[in-house]
N, C-alpha and C positions, 0 to 999 in steps of 0.2 A: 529800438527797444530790445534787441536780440544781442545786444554787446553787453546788460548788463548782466552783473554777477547776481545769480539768484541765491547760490550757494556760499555766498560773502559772509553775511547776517548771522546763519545759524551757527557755523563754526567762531564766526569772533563772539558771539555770546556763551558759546559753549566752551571758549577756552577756560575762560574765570570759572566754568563749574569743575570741570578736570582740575585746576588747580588747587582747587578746596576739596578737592576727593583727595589728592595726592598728599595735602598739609593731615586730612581726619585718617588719612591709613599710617602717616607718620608718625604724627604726636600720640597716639595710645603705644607704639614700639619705641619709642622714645622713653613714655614715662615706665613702662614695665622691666626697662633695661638702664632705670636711673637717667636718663641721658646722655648726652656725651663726655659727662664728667666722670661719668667711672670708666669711660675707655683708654686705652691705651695709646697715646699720642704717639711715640716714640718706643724703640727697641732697645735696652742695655744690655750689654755682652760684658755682664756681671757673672761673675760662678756662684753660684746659688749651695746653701749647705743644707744638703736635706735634713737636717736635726731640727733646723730651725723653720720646715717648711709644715703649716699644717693643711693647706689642700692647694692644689690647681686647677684652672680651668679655661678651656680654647675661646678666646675672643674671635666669634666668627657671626659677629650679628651686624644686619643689614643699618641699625645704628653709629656700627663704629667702622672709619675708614680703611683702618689696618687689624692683619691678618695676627693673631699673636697671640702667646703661652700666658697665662697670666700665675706668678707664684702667689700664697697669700701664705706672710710670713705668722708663728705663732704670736707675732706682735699686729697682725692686721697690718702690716704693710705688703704693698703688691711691689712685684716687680715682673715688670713688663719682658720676655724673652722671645727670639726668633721659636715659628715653629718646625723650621730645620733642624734647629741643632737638639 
């Protein structure tokens, strides 16, 4: 009787709750940042004219997997730029 695991039980039951905490702290930062559809997949090393820019803003949310400048052009088009340069 002293070989079994006592502390088996609660942690495999308790994994599936941790994972439904981790999906309900996700999905409300997900919908308040549009989801992954407005982020930035990819970087262009386009030159951007600022005539035609009307705001930017730093892609730095735990939403989206990459780091990045976002232009929004006065036509609502984005373009995705390193935040190096």
């Amino acid at each position: 009787s002293h070989h079994m695991c006592l502390n088996c039980r609660p942690t495999m039951t308790g994994l599936p709750f941790i994972l439904v905490l981790l999906v309900a702290v996700l999905v409300p930062m997900a919908s308040t940042h549009g989801g992954t559809s407005n982020c930035c997949l990819k970087i262009k090393n386009t030159r951007v004219n600022q005539d035609r820019l009307k705001s930017y803003y730093i892609q730095d949310t735990p939403s989206c997997t990459l780091k990045a400048v976002v232009f929004v052009t006065k036509k609502d088009k984005r373009i995705c730029g390193n935040l190096r340069d």
